[in-house]
N, CA, C and O atoms as CSV, one atom per row, in Angstrom:
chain,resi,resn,atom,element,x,y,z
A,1,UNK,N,N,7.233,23.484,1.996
A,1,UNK,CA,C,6.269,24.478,1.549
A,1,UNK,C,C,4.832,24.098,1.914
A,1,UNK,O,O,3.828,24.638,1.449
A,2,UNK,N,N,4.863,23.012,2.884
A,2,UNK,CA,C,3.022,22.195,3.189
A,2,UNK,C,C,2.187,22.436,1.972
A,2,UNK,O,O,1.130,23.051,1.825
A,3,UNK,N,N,3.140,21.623,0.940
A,3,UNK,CA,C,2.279,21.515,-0.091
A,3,UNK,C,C,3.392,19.886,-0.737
A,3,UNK,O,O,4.575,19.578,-0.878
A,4,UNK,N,N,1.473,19.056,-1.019
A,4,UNK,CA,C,2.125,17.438,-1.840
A,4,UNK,C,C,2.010,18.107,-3.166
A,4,UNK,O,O,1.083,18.892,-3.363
A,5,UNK,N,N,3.154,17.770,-4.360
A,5,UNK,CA,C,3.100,17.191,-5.444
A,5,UNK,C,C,2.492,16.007,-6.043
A,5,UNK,O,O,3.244,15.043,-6.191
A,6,UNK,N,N,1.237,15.886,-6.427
A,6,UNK,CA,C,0.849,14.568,-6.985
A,6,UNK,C,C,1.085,14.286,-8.428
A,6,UNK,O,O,0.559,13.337,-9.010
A,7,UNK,N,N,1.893,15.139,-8.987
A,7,UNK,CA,C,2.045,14.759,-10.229
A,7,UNK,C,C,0.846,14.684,-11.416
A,7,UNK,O,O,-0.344,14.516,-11.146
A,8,UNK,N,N,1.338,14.826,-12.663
A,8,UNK,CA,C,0.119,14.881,-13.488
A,8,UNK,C,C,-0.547,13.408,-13.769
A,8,UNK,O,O,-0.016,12.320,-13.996
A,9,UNK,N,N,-2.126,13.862,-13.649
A,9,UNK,CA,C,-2.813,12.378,-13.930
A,9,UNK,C,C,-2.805,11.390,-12.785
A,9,UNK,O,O,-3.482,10.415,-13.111
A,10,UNK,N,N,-2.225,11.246,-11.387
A,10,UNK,CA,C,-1.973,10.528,-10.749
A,10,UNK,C,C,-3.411,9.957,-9.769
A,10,UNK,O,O,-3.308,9.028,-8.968
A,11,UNK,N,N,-4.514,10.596,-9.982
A,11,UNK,CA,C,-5.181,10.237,-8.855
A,11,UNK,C,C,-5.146,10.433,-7.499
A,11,UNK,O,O,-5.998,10.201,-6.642
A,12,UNK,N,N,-4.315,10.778,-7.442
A,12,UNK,CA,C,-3.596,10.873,-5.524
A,12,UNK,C,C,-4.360,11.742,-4.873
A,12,UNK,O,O,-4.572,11.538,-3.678
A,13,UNK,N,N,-5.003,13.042,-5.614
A,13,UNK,CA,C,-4.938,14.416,-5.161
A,13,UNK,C,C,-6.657,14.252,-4.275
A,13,UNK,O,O,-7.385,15.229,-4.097
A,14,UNK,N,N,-7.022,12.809,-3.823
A,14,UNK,CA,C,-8.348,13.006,-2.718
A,14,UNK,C,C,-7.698,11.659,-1.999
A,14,UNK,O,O,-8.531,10.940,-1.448
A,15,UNK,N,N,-6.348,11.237,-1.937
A,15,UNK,CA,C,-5.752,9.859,-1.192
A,15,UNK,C,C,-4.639,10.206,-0.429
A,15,UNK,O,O,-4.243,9.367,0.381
A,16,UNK,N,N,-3.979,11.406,-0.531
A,16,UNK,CA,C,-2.879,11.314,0.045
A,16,UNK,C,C,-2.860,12.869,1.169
A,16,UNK,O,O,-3.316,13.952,0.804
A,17,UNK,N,N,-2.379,12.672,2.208
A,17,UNK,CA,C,-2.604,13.516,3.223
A,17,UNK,C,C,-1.500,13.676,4.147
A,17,UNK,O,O,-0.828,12.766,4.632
A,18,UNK,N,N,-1.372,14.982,4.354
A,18,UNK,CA,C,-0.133,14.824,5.641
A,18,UNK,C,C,-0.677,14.218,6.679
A,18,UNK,O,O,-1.855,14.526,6.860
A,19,UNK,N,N,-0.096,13.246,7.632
A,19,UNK,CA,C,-0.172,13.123,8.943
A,19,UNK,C,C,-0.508,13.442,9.948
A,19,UNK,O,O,-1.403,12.943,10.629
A,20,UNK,N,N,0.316,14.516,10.235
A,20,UNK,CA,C,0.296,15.641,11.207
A,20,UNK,C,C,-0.514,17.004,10.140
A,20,UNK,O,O,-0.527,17.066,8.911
A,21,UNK,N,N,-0.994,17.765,10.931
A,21,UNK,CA,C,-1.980,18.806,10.507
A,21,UNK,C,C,-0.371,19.678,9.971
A,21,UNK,O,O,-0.064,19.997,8.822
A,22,UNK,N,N,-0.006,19.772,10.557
A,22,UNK,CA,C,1.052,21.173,10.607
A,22,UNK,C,C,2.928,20.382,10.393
A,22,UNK,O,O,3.843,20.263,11.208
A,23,UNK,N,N,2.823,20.043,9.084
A,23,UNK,CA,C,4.351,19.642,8.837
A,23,UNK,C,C,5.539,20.160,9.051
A,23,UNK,O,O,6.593,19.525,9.097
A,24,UNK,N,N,5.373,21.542,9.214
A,24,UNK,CA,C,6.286,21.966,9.914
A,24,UNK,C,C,6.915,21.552,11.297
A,24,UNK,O,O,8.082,21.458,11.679
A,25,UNK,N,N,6.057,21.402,11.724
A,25,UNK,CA,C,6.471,21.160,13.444
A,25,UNK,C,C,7.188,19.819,13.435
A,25,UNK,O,O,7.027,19.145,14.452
A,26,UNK,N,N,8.188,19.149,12.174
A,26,UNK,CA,C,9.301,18.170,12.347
A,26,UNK,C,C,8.511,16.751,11.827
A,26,UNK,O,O,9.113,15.679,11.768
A,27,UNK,N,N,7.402,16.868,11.542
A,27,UNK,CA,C,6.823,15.784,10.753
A,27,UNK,C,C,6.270,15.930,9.752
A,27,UNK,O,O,5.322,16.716,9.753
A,28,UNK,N,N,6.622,15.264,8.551
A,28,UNK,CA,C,6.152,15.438,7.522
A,28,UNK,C,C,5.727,14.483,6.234
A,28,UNK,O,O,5.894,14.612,5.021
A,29,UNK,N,N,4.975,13.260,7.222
A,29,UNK,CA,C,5.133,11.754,6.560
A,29,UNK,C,C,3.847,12.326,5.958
A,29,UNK,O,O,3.321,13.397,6.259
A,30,UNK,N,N,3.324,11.198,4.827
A,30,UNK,CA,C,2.065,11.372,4.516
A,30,UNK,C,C,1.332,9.974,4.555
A,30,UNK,O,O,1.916,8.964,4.950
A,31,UNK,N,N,0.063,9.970,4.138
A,31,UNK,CA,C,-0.835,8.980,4.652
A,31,UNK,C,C,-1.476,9.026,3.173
A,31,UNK,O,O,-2.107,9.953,2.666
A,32,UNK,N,N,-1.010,7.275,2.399
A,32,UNK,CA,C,-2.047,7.523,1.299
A,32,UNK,C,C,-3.288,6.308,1.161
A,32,UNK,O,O,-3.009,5.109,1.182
A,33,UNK,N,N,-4.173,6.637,1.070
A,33,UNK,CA,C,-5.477,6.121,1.530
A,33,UNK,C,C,-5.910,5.012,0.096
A,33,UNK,O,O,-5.754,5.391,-1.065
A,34,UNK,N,N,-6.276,4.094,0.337
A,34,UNK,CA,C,-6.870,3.320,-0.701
A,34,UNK,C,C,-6.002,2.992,-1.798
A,34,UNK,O,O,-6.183,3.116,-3.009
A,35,UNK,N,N,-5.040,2.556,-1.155
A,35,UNK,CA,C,-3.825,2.112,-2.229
A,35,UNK,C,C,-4.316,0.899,-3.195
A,35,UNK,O,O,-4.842,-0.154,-2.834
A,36,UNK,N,N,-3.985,1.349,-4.614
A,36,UNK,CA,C,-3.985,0.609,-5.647
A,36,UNK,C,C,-2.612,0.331,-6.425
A,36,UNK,O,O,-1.469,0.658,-6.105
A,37,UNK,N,N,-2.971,-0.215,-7.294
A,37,UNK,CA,C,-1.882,-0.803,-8.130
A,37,UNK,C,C,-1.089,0.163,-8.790
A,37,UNK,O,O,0.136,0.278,-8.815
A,38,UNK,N,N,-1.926,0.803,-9.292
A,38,UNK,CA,C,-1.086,2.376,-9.998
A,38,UNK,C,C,-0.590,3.252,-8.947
A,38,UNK,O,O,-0.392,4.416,-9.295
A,39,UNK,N,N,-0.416,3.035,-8.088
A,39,UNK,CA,C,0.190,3.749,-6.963
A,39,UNK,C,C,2.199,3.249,-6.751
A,39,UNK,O,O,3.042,3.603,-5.927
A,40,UNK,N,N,2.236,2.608,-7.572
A,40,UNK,CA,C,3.160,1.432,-7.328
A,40,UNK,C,C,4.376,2.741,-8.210
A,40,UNK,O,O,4.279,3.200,-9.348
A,41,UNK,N,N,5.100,2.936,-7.480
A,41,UNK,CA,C,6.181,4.130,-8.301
A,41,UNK,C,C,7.196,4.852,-7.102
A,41,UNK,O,O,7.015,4.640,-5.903
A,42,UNK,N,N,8.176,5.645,-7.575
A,42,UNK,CA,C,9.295,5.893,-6.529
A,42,UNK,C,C,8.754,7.005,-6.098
A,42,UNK,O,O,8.358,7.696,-7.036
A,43,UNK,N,N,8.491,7.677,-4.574
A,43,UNK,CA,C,7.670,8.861,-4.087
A,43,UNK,C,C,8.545,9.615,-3.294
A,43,UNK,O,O,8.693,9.093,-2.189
A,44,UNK,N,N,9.204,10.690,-3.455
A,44,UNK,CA,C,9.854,11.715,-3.014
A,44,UNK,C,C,9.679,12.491,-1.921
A,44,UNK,O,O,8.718,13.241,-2.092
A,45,UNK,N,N,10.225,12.634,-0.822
A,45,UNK,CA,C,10.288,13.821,0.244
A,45,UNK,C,C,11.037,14.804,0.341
A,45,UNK,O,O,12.139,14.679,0.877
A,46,UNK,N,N,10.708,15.717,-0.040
A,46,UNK,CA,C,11.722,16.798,0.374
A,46,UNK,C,C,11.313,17.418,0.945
A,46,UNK,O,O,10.181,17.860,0.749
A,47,UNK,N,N,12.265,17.822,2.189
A,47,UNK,CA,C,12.175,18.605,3.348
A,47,UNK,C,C,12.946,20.330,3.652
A,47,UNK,O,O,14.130,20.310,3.989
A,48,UNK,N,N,12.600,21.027,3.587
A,48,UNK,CA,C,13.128,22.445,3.681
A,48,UNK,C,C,13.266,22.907,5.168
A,48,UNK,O,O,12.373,22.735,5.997
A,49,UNK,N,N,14.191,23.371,5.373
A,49,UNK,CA,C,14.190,23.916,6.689
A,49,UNK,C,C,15.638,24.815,6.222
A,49,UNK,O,O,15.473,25.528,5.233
A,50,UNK,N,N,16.864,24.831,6.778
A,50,UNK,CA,C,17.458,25.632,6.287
A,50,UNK,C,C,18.581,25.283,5.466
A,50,UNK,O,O,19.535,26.021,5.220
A,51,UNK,N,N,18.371,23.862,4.971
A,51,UNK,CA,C,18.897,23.175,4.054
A,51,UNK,C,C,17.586,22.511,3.651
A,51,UNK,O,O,16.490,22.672,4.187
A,52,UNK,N,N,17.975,21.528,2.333
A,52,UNK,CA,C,17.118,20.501,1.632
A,52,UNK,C,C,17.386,19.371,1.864
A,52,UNK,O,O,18.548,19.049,1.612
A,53,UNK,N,N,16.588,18.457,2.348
A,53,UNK,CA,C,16.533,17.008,2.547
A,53,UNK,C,C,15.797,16.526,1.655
A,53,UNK,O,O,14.656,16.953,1.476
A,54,UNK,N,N,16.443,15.332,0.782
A,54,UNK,CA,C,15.530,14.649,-0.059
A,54,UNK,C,C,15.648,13.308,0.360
A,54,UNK,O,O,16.688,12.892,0.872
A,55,UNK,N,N,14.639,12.592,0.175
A,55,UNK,CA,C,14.668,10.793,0.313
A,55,UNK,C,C,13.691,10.200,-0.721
A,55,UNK,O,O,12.556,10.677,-0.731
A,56,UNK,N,N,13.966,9.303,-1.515
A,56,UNK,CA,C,13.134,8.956,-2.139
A,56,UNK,C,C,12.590,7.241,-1.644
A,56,UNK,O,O,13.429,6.496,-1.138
A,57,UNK,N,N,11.431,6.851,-1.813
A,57,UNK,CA,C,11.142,5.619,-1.310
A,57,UNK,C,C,10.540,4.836,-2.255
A,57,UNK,O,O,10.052,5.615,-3.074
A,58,UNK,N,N,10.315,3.702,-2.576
A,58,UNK,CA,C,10.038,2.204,-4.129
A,58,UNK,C,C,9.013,2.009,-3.288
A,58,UNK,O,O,9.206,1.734,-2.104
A,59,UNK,N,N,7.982,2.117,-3.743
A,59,UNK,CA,C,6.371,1.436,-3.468
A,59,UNK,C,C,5.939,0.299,-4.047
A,59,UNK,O,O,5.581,0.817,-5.106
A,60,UNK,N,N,5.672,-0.928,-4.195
A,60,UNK,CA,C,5.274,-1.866,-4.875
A,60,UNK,C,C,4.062,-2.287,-4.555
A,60,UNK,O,O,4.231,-3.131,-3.675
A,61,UNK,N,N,3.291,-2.207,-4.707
A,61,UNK,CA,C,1.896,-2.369,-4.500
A,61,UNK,C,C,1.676,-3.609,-5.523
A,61,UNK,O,O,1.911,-3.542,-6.729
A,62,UNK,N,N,1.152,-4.833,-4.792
A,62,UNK,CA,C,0.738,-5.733,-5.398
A,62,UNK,C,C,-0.907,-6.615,-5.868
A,62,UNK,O,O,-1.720,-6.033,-5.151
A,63,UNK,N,N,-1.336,-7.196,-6.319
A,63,UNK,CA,C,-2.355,-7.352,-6.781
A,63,UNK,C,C,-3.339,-7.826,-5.558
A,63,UNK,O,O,-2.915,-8.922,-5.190
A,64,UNK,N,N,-4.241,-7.527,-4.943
A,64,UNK,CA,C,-4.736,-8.201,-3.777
A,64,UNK,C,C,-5.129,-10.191,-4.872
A,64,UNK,O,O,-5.490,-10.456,-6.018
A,65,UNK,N,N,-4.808,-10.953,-3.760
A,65,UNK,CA,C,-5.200,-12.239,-4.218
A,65,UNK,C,C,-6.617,-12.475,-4.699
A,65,UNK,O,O,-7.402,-11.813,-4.020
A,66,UNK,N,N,-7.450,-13.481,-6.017
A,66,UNK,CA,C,-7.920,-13.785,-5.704
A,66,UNK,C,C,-8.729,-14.762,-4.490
A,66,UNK,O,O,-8.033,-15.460,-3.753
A,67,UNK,N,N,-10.222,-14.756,-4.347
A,67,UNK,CA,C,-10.682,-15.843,-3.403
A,67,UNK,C,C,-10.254,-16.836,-3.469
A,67,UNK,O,O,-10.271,-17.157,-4.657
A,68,UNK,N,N,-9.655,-17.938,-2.614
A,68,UNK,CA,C,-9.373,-19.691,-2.834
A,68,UNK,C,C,-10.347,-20.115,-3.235
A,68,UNK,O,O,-11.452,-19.592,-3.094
A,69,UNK,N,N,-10.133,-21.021,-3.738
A,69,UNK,CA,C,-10.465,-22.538,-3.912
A,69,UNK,C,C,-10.161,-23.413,-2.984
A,69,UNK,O,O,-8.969,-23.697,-2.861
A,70,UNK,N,N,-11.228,-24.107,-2.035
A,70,UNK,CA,C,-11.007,-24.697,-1.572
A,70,UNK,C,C,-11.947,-26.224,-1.799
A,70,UNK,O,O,-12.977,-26.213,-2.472
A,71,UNK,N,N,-11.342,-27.692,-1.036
A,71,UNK,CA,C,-12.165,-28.813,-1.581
A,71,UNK,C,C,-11.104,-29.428,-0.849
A,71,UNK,O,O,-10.034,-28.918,-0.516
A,72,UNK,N,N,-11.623,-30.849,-0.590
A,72,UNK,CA,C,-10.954,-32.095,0.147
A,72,UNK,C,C,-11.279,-33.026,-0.584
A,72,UNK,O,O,-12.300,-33.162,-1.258
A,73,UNK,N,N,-9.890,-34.077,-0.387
A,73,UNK,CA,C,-10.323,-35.242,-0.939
A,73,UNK,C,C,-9.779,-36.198,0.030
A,73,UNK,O,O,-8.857,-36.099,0.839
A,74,UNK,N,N,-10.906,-37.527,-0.376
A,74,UNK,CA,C,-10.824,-38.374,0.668
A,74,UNK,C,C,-12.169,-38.176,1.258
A,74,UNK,O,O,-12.797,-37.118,1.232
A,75,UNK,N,N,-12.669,-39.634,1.955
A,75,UNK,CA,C,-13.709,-40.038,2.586
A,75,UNK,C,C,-14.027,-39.308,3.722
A,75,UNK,O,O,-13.214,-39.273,4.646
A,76,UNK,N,N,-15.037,-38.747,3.792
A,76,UNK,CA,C,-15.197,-38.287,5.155
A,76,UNK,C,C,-16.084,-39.143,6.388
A,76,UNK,O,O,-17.183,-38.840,6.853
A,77,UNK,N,N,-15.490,-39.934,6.624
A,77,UNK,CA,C,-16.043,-41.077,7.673
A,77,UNK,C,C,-14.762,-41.242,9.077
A,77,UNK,O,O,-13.558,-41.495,9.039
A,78,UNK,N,N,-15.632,-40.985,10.131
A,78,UNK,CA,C,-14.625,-40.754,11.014
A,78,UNK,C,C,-13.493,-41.959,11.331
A,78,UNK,O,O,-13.639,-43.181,11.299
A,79,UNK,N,N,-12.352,-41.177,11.637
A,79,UNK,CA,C,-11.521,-41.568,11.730
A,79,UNK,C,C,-10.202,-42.270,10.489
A,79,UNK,O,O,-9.080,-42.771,10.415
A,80,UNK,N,N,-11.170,-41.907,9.849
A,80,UNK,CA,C,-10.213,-41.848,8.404
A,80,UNK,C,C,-9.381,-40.527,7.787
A,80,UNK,O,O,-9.588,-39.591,8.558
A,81,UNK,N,N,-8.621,-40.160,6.815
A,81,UNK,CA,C,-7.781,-39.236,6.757
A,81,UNK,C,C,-8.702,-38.473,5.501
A,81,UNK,O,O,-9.430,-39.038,4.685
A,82,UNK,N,N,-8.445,-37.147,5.618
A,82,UNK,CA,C,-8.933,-36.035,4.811
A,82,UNK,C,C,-7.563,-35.613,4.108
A,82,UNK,O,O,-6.476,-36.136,4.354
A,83,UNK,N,N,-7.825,-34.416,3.044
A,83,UNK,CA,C,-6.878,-33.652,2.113
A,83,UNK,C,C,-7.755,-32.812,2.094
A,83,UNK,O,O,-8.868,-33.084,1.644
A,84,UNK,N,N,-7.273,-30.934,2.850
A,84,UNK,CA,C,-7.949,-30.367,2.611
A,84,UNK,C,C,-7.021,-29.620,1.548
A,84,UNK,O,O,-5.815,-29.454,1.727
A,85,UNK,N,N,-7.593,-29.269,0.628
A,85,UNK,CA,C,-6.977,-28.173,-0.578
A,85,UNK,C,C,-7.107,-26.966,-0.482
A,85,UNK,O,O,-8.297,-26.795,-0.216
A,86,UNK,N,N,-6.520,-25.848,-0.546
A,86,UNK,CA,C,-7.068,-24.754,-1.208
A,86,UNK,C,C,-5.662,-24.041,-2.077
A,86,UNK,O,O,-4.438,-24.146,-1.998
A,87,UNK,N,N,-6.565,-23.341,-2.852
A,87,UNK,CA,C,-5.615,-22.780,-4.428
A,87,UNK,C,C,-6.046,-21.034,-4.911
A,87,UNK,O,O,-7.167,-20.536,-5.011
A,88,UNK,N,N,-5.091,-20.592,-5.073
A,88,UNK,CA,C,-5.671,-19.212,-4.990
A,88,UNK,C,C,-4.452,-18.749,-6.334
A,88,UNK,O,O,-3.421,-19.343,-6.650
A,89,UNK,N,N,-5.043,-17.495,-6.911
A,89,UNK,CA,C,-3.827,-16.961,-8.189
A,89,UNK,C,C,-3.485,-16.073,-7.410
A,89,UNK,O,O,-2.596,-15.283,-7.727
């Protein structure tokens, strides 16, 4: 029907976009822009033509990492050995 369902409350409805201008013409993926965490949920296609195609797909959207921590230990005088660290959540 070239029309997305975003569901109530979802945010989606200025992130998610068809692909192709014209879904009809055998494509009908979408493109969702600025993915966050609440995006993370099962997202449905259904396709009409002269039957119904459905597929559903599991999104998991995960937390982007914090920045490392990084630091060495050990002397820094050449030719001696370093430990470089880094630690991130």
């Amino acid at each position: 029907d070239h029309h997305v369902d975003y569901g109530s409350g979802s945010g989606l409805q200025d992130r998610v976009a068809f692909v192709q201008s014209d879904p009809s013409q055998y494509d009908a993926s979408i493109r969702l822009a600025n993915v966050q965490e609440s995006d993370t949920g099962t997202y449905q296609c259904r396709v009409k033509k002269n039957t119904i195609a459905v597929h559903e797909v599991i999104v998991t959207v995960q937390e982007k990492p914090a920045p490392p921590q990084c630091w060495f230990e050990g002397e820094l005088i050449e030719g001696s050995s370093v430990l470089l660290r880094c630690y991130s959540r």
